[in-house]
GUTI-474310 format. One record per atom (N, C-alpha, C): residue in one letter; x, y, z. Coordinates in steps of 0.1 Angstrom, whole numbers, padded with zeros to 4 digits, always signed. Example, Ala and Ser with C-alpha at 12.3 -4.5 7.8 and 13.67 -1.06 7.14 Angstrom:
% GUTI-474310
a+0132-0057+0078;a+0123-0045+0078;a+0132-0033+0078;s+0128-0022+0071;s+0137-0011+0071;s+0129+0000+0079;
//
This chain:
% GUTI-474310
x+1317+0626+1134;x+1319+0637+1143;x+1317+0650+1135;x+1319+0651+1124;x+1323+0660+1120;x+1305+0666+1116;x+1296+0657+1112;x+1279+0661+1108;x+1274+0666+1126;x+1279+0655+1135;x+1272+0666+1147;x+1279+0675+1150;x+1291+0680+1144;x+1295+0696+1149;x+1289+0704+1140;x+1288+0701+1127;x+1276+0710+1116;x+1261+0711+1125;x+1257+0700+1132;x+1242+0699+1136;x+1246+0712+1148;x+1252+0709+1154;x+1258+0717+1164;x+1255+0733+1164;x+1260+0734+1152;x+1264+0754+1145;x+1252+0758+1149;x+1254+0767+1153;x+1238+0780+1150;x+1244+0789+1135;x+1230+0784+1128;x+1231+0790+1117;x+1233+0802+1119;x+1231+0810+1105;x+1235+0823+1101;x+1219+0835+1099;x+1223+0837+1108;x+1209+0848+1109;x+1211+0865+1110;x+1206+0868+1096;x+1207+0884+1093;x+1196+0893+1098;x+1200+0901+1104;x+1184+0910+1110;x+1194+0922+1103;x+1185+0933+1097;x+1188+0948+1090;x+1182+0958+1098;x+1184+0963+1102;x+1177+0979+1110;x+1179+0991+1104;x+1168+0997+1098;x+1176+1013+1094;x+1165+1019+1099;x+1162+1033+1101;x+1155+1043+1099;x+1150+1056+1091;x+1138+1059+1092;x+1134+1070+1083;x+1121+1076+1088;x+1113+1085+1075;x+1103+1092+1081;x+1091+1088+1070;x+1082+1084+1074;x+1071+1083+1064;x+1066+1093+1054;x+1074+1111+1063;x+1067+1119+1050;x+1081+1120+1043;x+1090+1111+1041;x+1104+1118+1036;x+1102+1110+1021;x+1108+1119+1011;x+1105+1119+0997;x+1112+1098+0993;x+1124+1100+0997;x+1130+1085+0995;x+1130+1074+1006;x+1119+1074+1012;x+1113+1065+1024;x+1110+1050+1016;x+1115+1044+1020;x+1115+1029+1011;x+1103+1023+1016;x+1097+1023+1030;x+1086+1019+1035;x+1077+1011+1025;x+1067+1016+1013;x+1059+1009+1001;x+1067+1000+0997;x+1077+1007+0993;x+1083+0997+0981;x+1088+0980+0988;x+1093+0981+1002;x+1095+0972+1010;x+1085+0959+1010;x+1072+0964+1014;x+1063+0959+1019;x+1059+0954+1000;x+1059+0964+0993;x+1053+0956+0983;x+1060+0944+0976;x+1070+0944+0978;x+1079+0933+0968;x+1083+0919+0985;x+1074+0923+0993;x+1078+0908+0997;x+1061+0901+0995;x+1063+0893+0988;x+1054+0886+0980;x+1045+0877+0986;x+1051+0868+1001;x+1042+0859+1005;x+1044+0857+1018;x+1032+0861+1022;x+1030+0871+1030;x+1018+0857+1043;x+1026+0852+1053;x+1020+0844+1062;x+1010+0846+1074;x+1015+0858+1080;x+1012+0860+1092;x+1018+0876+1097;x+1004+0883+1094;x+1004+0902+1100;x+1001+0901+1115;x+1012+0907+1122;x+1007+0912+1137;x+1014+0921+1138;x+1002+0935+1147;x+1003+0945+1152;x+1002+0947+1165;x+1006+0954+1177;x+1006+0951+1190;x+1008+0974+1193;x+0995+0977+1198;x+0994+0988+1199;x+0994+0990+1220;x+1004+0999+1222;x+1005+1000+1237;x+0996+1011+1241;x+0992+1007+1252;x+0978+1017+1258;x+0966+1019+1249;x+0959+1007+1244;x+0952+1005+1240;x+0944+0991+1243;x+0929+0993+1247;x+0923+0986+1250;x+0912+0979+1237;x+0904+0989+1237;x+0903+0986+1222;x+0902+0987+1210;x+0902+0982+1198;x+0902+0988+1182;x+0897+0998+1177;x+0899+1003+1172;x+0892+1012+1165;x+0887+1010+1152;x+0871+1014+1148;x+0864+1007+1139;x+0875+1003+1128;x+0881+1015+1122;x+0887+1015+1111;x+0900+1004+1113;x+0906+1004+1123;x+0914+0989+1118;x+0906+0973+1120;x+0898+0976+1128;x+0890+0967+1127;x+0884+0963+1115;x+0880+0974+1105;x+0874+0967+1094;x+0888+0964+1088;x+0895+0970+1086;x+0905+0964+1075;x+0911+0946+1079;x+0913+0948+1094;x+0916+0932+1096;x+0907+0923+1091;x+0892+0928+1095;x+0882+0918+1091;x+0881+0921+1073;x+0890+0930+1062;x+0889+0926+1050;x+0899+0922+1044;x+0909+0916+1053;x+0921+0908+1043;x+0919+0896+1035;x+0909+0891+1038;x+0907+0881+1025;x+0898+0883+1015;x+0893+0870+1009;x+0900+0858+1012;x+0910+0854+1002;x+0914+0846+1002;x+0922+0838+0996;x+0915+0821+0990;x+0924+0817+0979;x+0918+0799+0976;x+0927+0790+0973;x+0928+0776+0973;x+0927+0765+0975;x+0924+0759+0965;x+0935+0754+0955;x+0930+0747+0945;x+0941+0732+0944;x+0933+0720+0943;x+0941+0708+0947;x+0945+0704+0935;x+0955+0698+0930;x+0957+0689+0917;x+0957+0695+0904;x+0961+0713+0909;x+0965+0721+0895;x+0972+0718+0887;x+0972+0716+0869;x+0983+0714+0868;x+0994+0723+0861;x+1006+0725+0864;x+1012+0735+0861;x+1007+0743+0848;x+1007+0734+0841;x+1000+0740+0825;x+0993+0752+0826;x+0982+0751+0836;x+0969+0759+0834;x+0980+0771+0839;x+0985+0776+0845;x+0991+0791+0845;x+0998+0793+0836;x+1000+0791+0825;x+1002+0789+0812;x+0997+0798+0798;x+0986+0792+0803;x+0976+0795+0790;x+0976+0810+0789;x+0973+0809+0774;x+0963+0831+0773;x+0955+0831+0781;x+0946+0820+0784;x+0930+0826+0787;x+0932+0830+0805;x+0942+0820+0810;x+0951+0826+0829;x+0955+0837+0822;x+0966+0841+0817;x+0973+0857+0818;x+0964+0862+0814;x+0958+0867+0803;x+0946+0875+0802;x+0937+0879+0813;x+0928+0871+0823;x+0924+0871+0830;x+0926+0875+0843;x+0937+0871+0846;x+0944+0872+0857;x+0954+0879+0861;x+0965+0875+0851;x+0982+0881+0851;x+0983+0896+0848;x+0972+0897+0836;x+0971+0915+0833;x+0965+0921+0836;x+0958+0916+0842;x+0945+0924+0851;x+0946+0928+0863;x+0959+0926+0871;x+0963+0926+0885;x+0973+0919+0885;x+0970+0916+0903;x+0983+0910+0905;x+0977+0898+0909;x+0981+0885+0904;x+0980+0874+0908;x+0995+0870+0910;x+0988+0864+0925;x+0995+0856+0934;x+0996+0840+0933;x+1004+0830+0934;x+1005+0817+0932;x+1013+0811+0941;x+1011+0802+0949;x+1021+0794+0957;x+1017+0776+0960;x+1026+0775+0960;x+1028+0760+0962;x+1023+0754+0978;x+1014+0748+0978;x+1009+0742+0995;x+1016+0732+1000;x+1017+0730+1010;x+1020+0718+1013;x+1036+0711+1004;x+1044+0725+0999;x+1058+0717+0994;x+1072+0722+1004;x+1083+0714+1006;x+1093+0720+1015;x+1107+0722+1003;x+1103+0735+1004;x+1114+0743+0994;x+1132+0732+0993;x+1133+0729+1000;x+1146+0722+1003;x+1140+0705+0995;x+1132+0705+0997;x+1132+0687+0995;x+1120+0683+0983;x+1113+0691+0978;x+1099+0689+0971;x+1102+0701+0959;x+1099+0702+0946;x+1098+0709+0937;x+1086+0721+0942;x+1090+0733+0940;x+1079+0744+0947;x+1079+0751+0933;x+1064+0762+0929;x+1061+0767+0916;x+1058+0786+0930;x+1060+0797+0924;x+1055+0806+0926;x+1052+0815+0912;x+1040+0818+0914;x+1033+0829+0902;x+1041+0843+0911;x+1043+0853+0907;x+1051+0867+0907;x+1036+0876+0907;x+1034+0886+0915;x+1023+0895+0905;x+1030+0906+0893;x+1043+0902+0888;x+1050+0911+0881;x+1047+0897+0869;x+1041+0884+0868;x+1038+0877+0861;x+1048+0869+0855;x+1057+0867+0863;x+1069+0860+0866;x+1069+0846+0873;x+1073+0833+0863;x+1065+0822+0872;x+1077+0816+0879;x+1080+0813+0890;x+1092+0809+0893;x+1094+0791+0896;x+1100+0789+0892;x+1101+0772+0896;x+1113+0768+0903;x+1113+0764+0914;x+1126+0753+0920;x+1124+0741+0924;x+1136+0735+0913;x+1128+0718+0910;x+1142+0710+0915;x+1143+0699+0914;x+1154+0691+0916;x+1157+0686+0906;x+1169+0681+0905;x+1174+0679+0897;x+1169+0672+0881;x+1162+0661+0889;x+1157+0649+0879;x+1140+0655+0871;x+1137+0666+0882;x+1126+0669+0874;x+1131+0677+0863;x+1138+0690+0870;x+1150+0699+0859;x+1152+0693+0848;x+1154+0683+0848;x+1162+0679+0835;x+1150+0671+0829;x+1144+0659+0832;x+1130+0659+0824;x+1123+0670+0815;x+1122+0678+0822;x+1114+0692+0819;x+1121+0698+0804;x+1132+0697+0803;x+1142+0700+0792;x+1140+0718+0792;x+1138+0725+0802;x+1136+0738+0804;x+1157+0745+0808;x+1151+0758+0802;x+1166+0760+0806;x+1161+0769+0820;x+1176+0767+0829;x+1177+0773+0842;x+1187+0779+0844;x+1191+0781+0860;x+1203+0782+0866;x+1204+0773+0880;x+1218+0770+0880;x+1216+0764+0894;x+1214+0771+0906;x+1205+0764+0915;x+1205+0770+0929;x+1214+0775+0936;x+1217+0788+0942;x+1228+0790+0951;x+1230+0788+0962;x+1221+0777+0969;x+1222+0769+0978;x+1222+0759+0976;x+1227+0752+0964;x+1227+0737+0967;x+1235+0729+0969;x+1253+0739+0974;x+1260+0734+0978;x+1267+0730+0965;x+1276+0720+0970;x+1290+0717+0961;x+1287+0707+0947;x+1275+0704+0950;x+1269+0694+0942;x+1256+0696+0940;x+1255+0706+0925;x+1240+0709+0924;x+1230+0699+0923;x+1218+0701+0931;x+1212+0692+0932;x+1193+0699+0929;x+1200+0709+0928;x+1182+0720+0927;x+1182+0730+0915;x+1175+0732+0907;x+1179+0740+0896;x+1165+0755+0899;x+1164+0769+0896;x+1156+0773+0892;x+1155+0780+0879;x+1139+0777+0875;x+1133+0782+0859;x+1128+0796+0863;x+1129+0804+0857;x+1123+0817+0856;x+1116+0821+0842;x+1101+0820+0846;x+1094+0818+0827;x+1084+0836+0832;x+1093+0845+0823;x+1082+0858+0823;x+1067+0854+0814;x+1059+0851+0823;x+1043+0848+0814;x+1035+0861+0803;x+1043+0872+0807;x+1039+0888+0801;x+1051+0883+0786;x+1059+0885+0783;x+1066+0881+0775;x+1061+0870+0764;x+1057+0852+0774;x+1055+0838+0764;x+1040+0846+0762;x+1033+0853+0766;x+1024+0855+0761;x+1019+0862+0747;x+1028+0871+0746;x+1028+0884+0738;x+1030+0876+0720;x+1033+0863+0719;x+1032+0857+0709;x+1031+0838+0711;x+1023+0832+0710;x+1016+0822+0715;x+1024+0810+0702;x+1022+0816+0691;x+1030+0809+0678;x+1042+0807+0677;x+1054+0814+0691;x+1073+0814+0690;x+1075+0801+0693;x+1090+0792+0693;x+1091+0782+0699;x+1094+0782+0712;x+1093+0794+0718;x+1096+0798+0733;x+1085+0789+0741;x+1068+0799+0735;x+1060+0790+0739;x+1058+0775+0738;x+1059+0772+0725;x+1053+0758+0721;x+1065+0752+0732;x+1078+0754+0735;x+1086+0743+0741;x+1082+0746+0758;x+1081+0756+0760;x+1071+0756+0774;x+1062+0746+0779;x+1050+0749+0769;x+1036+0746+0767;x+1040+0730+0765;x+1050+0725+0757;x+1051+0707+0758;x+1057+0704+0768;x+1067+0708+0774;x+1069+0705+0787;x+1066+0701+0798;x+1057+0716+0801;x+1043+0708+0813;x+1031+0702+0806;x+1029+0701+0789;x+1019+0696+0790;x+1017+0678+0789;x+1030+0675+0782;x+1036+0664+0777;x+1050+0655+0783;x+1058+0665+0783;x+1066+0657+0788;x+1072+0659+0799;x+1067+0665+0812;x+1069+0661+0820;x+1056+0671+0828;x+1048+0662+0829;x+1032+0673+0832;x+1035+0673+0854;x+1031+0683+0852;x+1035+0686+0870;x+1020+0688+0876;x+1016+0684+0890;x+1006+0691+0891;x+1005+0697+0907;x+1001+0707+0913;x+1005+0706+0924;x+0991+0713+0933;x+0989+0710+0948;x+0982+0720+0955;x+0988+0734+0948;x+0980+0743+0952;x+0979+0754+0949;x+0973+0768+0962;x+0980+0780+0968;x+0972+0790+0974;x+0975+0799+0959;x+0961+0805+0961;x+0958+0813+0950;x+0951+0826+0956;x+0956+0839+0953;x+0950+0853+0955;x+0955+0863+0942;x+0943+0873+0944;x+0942+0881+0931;x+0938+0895+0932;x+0947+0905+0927;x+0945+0917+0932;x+0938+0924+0923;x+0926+0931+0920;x+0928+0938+0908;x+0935+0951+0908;x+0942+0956+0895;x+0948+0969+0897;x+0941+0980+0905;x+0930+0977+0892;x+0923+0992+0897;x+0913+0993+0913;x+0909+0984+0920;x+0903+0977+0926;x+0904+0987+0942;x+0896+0994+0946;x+0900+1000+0961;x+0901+0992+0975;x+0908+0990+0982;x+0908+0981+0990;x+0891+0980+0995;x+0884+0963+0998;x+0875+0958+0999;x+0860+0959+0990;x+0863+0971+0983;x+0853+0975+0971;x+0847+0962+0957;x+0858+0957+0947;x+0860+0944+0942;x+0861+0932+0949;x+0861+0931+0966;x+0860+0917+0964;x+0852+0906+0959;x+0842+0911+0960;x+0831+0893+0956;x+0836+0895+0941;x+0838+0907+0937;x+0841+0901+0916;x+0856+0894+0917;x+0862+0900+0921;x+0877+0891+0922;x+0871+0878+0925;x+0867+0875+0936;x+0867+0860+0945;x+0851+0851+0933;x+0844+0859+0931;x+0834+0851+0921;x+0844+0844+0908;x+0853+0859+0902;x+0862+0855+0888;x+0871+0839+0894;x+0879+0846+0899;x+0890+0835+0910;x+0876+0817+0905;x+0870+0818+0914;x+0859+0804+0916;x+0852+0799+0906;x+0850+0806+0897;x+0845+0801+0883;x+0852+0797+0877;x+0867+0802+0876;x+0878+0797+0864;x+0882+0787+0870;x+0886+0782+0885;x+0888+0773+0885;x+0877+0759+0892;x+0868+0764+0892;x+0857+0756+0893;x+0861+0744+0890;x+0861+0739+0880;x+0868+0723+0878;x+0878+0717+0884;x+0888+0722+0893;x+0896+0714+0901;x+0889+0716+0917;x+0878+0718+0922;x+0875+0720+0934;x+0881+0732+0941;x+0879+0743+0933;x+0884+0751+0943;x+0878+0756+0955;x+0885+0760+0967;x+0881+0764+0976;x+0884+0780+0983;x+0877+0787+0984;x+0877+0798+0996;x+0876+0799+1013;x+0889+0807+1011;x+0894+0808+1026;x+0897+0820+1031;x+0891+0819+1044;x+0889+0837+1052;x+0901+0837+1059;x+0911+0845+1063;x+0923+0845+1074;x+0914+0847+1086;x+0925+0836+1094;x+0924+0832+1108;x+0926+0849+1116;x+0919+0852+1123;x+0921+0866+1134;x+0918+0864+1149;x+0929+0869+1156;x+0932+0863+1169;x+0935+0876+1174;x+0925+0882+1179;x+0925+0899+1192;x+0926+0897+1206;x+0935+0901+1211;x+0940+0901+1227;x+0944+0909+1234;x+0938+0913+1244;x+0945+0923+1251;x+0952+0917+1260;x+0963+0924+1263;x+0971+0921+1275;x+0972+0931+1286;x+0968+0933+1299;x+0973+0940+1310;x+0986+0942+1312;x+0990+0952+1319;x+1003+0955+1330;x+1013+0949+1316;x+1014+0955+1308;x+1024+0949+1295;x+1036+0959+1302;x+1049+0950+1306;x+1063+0960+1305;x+1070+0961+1291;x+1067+0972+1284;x+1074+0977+1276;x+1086+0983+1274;x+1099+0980+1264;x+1112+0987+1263;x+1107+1003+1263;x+1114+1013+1263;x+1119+1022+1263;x+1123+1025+1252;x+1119+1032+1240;x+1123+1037+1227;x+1123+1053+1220;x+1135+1053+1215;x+1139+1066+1218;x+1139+1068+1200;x+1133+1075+1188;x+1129+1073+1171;x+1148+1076+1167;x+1152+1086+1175;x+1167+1089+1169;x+1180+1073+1174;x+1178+1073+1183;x+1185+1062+1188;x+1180+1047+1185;x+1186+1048+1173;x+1182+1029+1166;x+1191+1022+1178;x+1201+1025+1178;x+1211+1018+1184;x+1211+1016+1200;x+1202+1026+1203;x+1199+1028+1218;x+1208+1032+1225;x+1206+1034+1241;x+1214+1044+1245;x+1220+1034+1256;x+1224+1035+1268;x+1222+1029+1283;x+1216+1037+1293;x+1204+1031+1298;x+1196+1040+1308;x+1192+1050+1301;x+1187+1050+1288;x+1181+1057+1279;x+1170+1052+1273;x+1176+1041+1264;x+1167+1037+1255;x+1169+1023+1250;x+1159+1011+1244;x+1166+1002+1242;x+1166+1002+1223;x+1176+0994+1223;x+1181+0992+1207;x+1169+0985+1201;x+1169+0986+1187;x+1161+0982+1172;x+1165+0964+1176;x+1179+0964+1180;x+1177+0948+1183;x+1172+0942+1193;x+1173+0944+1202;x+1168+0943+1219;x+1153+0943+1217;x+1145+0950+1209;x+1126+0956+1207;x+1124+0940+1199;x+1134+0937+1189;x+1129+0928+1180;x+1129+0910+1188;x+1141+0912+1195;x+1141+0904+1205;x+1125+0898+1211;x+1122+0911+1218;x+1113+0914+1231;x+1102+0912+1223;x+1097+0920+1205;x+1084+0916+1202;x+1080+0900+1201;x+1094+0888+1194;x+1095+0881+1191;x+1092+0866+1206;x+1089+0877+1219;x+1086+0865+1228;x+1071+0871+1229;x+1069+0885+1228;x+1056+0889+1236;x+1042+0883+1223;x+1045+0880+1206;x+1038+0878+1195;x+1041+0858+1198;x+1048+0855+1203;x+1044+0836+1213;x+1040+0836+1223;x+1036+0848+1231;x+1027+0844+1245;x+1038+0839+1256;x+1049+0845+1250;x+1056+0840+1260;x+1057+0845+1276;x+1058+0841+1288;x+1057+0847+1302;x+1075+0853+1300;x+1069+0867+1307;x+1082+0877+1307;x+1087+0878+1316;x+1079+0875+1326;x+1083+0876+1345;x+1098+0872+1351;x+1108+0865+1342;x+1115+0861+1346;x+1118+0855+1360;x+1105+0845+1362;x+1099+0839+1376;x+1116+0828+1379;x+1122+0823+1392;x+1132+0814+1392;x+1123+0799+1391;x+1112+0801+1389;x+1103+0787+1387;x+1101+0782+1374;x+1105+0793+1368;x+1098+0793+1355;x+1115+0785+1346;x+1107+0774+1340;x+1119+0765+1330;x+1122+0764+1316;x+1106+0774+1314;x+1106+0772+1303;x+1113+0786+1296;x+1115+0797+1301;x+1122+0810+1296;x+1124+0818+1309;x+1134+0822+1307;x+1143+0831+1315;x+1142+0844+1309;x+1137+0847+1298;x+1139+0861+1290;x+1131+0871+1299;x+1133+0885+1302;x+1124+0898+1302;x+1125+0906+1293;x+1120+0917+1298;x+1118+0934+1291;x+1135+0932+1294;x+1140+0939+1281;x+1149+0949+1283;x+1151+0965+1289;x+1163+0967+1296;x+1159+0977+1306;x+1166+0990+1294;x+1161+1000+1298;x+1149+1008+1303;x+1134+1002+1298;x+1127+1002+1309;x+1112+0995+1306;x+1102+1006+1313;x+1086+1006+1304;x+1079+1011+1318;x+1067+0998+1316;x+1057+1004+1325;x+1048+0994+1321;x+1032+1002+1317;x+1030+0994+1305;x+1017+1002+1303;x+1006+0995+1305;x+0990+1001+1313;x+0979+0996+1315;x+0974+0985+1311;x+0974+0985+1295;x+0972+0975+1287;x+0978+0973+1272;x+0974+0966+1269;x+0981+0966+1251;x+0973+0957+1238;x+0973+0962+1229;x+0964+0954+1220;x+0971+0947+1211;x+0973+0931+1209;x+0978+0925+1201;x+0968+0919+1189;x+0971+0919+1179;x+0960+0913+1166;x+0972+0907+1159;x+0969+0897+1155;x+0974+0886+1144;x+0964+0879+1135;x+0965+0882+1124;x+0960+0878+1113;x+0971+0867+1102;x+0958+0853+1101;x+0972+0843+1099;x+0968+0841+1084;x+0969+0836+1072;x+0966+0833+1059;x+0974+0834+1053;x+0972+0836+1036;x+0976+0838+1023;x+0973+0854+1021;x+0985+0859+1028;x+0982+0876+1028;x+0985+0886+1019;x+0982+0893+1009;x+0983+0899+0998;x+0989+0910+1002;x+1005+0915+1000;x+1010+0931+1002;x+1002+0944+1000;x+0993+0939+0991;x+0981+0954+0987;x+0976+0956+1000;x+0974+0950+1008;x+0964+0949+1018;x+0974+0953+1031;x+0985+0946+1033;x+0991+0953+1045;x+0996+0964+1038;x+1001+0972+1030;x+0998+0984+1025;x+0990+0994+1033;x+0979+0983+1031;x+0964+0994+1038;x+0967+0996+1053;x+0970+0986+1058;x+0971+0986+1071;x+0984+0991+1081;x+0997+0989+1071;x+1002+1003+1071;x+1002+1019+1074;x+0992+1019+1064;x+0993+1036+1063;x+0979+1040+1073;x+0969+1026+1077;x+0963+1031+1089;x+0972+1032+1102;x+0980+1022+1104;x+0987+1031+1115;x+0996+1041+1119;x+0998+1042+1105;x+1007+1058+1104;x+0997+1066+1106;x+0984+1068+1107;x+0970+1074+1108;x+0969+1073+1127;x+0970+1068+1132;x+0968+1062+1147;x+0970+1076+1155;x+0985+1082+1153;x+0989+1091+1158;x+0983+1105+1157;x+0975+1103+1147;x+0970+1118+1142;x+0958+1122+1151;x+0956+1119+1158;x+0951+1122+1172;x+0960+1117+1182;x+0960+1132+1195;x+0972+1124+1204;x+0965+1114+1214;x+0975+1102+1213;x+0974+1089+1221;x+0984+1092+1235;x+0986+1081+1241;x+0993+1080+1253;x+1004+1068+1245;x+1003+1062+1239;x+1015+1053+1234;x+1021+1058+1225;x+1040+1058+1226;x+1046+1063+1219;x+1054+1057+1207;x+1046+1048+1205;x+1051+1037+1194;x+1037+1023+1194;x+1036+1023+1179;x+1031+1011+1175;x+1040+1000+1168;x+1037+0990+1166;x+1044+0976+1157;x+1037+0972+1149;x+1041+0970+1137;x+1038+0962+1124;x+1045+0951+1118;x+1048+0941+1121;x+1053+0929+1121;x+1046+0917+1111;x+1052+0914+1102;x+1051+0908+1087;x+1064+0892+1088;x+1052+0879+1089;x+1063+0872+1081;x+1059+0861+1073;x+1067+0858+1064;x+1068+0853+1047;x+1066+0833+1052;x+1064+0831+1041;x+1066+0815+1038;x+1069+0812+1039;x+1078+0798+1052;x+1095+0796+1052;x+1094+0790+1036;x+1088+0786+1035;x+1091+0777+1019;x+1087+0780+1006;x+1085+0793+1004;x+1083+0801+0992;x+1101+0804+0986;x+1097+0801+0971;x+1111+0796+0964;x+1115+0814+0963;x+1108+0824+0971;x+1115+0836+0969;x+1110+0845+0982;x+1122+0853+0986;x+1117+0861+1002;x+1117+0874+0994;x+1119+0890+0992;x+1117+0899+0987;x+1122+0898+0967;x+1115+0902+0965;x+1117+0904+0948;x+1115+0894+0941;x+1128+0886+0934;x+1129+0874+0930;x+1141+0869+0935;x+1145+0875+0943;x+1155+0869+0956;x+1155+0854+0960;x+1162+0846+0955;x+1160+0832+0958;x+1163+0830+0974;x+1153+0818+0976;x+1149+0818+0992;x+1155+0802+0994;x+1155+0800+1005;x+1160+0785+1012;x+1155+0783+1023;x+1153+0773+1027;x+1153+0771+1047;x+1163+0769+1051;x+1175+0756+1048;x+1185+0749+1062;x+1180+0746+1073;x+1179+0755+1081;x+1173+0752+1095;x+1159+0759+1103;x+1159+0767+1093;x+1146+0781+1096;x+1136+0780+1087;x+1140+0788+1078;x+1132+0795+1067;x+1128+0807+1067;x+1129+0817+1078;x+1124+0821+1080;x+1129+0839+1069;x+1121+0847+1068;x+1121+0856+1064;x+1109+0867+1068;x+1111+0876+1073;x+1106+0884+1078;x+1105+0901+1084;x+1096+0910+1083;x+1098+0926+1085;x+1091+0927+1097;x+1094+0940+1103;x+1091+0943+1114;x+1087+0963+1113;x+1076+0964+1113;x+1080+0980+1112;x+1076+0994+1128;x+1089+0997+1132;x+1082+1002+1143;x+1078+1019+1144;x+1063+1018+1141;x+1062+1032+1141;x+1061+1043+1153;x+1064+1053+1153;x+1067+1067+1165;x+1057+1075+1163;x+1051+1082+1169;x+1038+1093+1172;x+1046+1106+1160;x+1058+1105+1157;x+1061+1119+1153;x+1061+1113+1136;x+1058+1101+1132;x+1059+1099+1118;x+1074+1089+1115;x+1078+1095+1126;x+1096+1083+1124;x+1093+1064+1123;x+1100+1060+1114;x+1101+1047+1115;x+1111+1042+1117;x+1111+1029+1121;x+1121+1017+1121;x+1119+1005+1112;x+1128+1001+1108;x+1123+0989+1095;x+1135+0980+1099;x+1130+0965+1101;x+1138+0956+1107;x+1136+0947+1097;x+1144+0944+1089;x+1141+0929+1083;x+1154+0915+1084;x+1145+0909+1088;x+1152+0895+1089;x+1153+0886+1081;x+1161+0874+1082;x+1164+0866+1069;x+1172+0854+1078;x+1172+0841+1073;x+1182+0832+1076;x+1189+0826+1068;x+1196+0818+1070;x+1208+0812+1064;x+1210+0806+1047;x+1197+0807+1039;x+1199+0807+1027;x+1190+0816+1022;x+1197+0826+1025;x+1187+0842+1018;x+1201+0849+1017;x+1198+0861+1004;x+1206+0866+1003;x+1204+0883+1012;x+1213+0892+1012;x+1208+0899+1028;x+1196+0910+1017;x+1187+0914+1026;x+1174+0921+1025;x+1174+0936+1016;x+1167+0939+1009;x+1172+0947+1001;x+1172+0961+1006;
//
């Protein structure tokens, strides 16, 4: 009785709402966006708009690509000749394919060159690496994470720091895993370096079959869209004013599933609408872009729609909606991540014609709250 009253619970779900101004000196906006690291699926949904405009159009069509490398073995992010290449040169990216954070050992490369490992127990201890235990693993640790700075074991190749690393995965307990792999260069202008990044990327790992992959892009217009009512001073919303930062997040999170809003008495599968105050606008432009998405990049696409406004539109608000890995062993920073029931971790940013924002970030039940 007691496991289906647990099954029972609705977990614990944090959503954060604050506001600010994009031209204001301590606007957290960058810094947000840059430190959430793995990065699934960008959608923007622009009201009274039909269609793109070149300039977001090219940037959707330059978010990738990204690669695919099968049967890596941990070692190889290891080496001088990876950090040299890769780790100091930019920002590389690292994630584990096909592993479920809760049940399978997951590896993430940091672009701060921080390798993160959450392993279970028996590999933990094999490995003979020092850790800490998971703060999700309950009463009985059962998950350990390694934190190995690669900028640091690098800086002297001869210490016993490295050599006990380097036997580790090389010898005594050798790991190998799928792999998503992306690579920023520092200096690199958005789309200007890609074929040298994606050429470097494909030659170094040439020998395990790597592959290149372009993000999925899915453009839709929708007609007769009924839209909340949003007011940039009233996060909280008003009554017969305006609707709240929770109510919008609600409402984006049926209209970004295709969900029917009509609240038809036929209809079984959702009962949800617009929250009221609503109007309804002509049309609306949804884009989702699905992949291995690099923060450099929605960065870019960011500060194009803070650009949007700078000619007057008829829509008084855009969305920028961002969400993470459920199974990446970290949601912002080095923030240890979990699933339970979700996984989910995710931002939401809603921008105003006058420069005002809204910044929503979400988190579930083994995340610690959003920074």
């Amino acid at each position: 009785m007691a496991t289906l009253r647990r099954l029972r619970e609705v977990p614990r779900h944090l959503l954060v709402c604050e506001k600010s101004n994009f031209g204001h000196d301590k606007s957290r906006h960058r810094h947000l966006v840059e430190t959430h690291y793995y990065n699934y699926r960008v959608s923007f949904l622009i009201p009274e708009c039909g269609i793109l405009s070149k300039e977001l159009k090219d940037l959707v069509m330059g978010f990738g690509p990204y690669y695919f490398v099968k049967g890596l073995p941990l070692y190889e992010l290891i080496t001088h000749e990876f950090i040299n290449t890769f780790v100091k040169k930019g920002s590389c990216y690292a994630l584990t394919y096909n592993t479920n954070i809760d049940e399978d050992n997951t590896v993430a490369l940091l672009p701060n060159g921080k390798l993160i490992l959450s392993l279970d127990k028996d590999t933990y201890e094999e490995t003979g690496l020092q850790g800490r235990p998971s703060q999700y693993s309950g009463r009985k640790t059962m998950r350990f994470i390694v934190s190995i700075d690669l900028m640091d074991l690098s800086s002297n190749l001869d210490s016993k720091k490295y050599k006990r690393v380097s036997w580790a995965f090389k010898e005594k307990k050798p790991l190998k895993f799928d792999f998503l792999l992306a690579w920023h260069q520092t200096a690199a202008l958005f789309g200007v370096s890609e074929g040298a990044e994606g050429s470097t990327m494909m030659s170094y790992f040439s020998g395990y079959g790597i592959q290149e992959h372009q993000p999925k892009i899915a453009l839709s217009t929708t007609p007769d869209l009924r839209c909340p009512v949003l007011r940039s001073g009233l996060l909280g919303g008003e009554p017969e004013a305006a609707c709240s930062a929770h109510e919008l997040f609600d409402w984006l999170g049926a209209v970004f599933s295709h969900a029917d809003l009509n609240n038809e008495p036929y209809n079984f599968v959702s009962t949800y609408c617009c929250p009221q105050p609503s109007s309804v606008v002509a049309q609306a432009s949804l884009c989702s872009v699905t992949g291995f998405l690099l923060p450099e990049r929605i960065c870019v696409l960011l500060e194009q729609l803070c650009r949007y406004f700078d000619e007057p539109k008829l829509a008084p608000w855009v969305t920028l909606s961002v969400q993470g890995f459920a199974d990446s062993p970290v949601s912002w920073r080095e923030s240890e991540h979990g699933f339970q029931k979700g996984g989910e971790h995710l931002y939401n940013f809603v921008i105003f014609n006058n420069r005002d924002y809204w910044l929503q970030m979400a988190v579930g039940a083994d995340d610690d709250c959003p920074p």
